[in-house]
N, C-alpha and C positions, 0 to 999 in steps of 0.2 A: 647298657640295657640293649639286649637284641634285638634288633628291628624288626615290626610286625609285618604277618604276609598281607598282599594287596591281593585280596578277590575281588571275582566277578559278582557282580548280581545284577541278578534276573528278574523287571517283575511279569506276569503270567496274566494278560485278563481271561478270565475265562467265561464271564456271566457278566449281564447287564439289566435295570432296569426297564423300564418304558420311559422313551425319552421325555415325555409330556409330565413326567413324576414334578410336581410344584416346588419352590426354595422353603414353603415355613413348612415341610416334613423334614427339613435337614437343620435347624435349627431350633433353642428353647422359644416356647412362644413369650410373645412381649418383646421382641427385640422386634427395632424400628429397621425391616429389611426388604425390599420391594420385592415384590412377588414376579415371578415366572419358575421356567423350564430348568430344573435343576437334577438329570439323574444322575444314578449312582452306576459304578464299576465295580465289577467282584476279581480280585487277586489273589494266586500264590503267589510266594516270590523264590531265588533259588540263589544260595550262595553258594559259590565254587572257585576252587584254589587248586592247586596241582595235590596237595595235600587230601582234599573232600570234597566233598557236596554234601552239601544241608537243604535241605527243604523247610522254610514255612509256610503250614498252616498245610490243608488237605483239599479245600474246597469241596461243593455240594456236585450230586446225581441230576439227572433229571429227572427222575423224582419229585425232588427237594424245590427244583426249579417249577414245576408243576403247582407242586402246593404253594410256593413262596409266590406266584406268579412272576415268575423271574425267567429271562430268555437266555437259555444256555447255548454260547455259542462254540464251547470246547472242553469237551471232556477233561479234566485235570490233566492227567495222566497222560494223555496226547498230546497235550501243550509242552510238556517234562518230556516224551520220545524226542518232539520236534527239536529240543534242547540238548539234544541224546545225553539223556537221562532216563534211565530204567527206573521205574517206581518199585519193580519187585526188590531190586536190588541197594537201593537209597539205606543206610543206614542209620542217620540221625533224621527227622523231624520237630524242626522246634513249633509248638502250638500256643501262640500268640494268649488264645481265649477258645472255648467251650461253643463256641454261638455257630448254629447250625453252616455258616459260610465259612467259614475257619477251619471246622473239624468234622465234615463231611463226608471225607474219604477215607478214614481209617484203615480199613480194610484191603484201601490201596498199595500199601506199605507195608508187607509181610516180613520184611527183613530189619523195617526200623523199630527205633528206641525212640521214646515220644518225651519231649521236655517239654513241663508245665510247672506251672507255679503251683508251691501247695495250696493258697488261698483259692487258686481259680477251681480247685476239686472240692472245694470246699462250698464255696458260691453255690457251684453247678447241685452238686447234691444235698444244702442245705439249705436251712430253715427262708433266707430270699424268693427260694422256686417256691414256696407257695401261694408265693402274687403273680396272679396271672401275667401283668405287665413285665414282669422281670425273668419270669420264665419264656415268653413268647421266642426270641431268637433263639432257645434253644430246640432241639430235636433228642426227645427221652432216649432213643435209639442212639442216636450218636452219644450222649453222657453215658448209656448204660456197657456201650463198647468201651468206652473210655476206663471205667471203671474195671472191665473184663481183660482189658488190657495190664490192670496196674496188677491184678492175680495172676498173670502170667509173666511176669516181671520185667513189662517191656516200658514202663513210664518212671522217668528219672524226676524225680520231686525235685525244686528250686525252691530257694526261700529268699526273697529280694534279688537284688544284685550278683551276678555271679558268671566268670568268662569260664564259658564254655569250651571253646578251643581257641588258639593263640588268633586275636584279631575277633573274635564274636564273642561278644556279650550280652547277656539278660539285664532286663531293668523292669522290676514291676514296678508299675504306674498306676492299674486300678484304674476308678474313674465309670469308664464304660461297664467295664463288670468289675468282680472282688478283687480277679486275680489277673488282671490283664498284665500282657508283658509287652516292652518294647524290643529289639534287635539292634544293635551295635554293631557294624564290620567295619573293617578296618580297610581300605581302597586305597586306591593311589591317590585320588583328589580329596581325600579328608575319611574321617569317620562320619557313615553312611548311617543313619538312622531309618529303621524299619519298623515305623511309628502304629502301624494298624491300627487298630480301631481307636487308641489316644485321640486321634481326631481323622475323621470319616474325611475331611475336604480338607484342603491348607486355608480358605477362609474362617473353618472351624477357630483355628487357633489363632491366624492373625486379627479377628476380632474379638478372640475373646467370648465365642458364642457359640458354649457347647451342640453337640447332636443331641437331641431329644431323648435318644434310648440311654440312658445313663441310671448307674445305679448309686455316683457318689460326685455328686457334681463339682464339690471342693474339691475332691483329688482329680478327676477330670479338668480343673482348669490348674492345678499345680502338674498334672502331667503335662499340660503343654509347655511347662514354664523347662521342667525334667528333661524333655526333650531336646528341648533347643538347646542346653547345656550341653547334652551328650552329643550333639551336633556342633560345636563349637560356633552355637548362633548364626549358622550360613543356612539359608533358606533352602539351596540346592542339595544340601544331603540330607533333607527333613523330608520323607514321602508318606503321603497321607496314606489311610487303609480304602478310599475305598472316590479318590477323585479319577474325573478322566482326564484331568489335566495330565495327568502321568503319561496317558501313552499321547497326549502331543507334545508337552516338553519334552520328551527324552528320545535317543534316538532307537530305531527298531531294530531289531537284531538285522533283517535284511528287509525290502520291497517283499517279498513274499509273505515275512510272518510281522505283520503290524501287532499284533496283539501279545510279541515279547519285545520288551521294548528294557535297552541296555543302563543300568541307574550306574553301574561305577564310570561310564561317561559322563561329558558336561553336558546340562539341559542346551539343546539347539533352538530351544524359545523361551521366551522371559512371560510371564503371566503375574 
């Protein structure tokens, strides 16, 4: 069998909460978990090989940051130069889920092919969004490009499981939305798990106690079970979608740019 290649990856914060955001908005209520200061981090992330660069996921405008009440600290796209990575030029995008932080920047990526799951088009544009609660993360603008996309024949449907290029793989997981997908690379210290929104924090999954915005709470706690699998059970290549634990474990690309911070490195702190 031929040996698989070892990329890089990238992850990207580019947005953040308000640090004051409480813990019971990050967890189902009724679970017995003491209350404080728990916010959230918004991520792309970038896979790269001598071979390619992939992008996941597009992240939100300020705009989006505006309305979300969310503090944009870097334009996508800026964060991807800093990485010198051209966004005009990026050819593949893999897109996790549909939800306004995810699929934000479409428009950023005139050159890419977008992979999604067929259920997560499915979710986004059916019969679900008529609950307000389950439509809220999305942005009708961002679904309706989406869609304007796939008539121009730039969106590669997936159905479950399915290796993309030699070393990256799809794994739909569901749970958080219909069609959510995880990310599989292939690294030098193991296969890399690009868990996103499967579970928002790594205490998500090591308790057992999903995020709140969930659309299938059974498959959201069998994706955490899916994950660790694909991760051969090693904590360090299991990265949550949306902890800031990420950028202090891991190390940052340099002193200047903390907010890329390098995962097919070993984590430099243990949490």
């Amino acid at each position: 069998m031929p040996m698989l290649p070892h990329h890089e990856v990238y992850a990207l914060r580019y947005a953040v909460t308000e640090p004051d955001r409480p813990r019971r908005e990050n967890f189902l209520p009724g679970l017995d978990l003491h209350d404080g200061p728990m916010p959230l981090d918004y991520f792309i992330w970038v896979i790269r090989s001598p071979e390619r660069t992939v992008v996941v996921d597009t992240g939100f405008d300020a705009e989006a940051a505006a309305a979300r009440k969310r503090r944009l600290l870097h334009r996508p796209i800026d964060l991807l130069a800093r990485l010198g990575v051209d966004a005009a030029s990026v050819r593949d995008v893999i897109l996790t889920h549909l939800h306004y932080d995810h699929a934000g920047g479409l428009h950023d990526f005139p050159a890419a092919t977008f992979h999604l799951q067929d259920e997560e088009m499915r979710y986004a544009t059916g019969r679900p969004m008529c609950h307000a609660c389950l439509r809220a993360p999305f942005d009708a603008r961002d679904v309706m490009e989406a869609v304007g996309l796939v008539h121009t024949g730039r969106v590669k449907f997936h159905d479950g499981d399915r290796e993309l290029f030699p070393g990256i793989s799809l794994h739909r997981v569901g749970g958080h939305t219909g069609g959510l997908q995880a990310v599989r690379v292939a690294t030098a210290r193991g296969p890399l798990v690009l868990a996103s929104d499967a579970f928002h924090f790594a205490e998500n999954r090591t308790r057992r106690a999903p995020f709140p915005l969930v659309f299938h709470v059974g498959d959201m706690l069998e994706g955490f079970l899916r994950c660790e699998e694909l991760a051969d059970g090693r904590d360090d290549l299991l990265i949550p979608g949306h902890d800031p634990a990420v950028t202090r474990r891991w190390p940052s690309l340099s002193q200047d740019e903390p907010d890329i911070v390098c995962l097919h490195e070993a984590p430099t702190v243990d949490e």
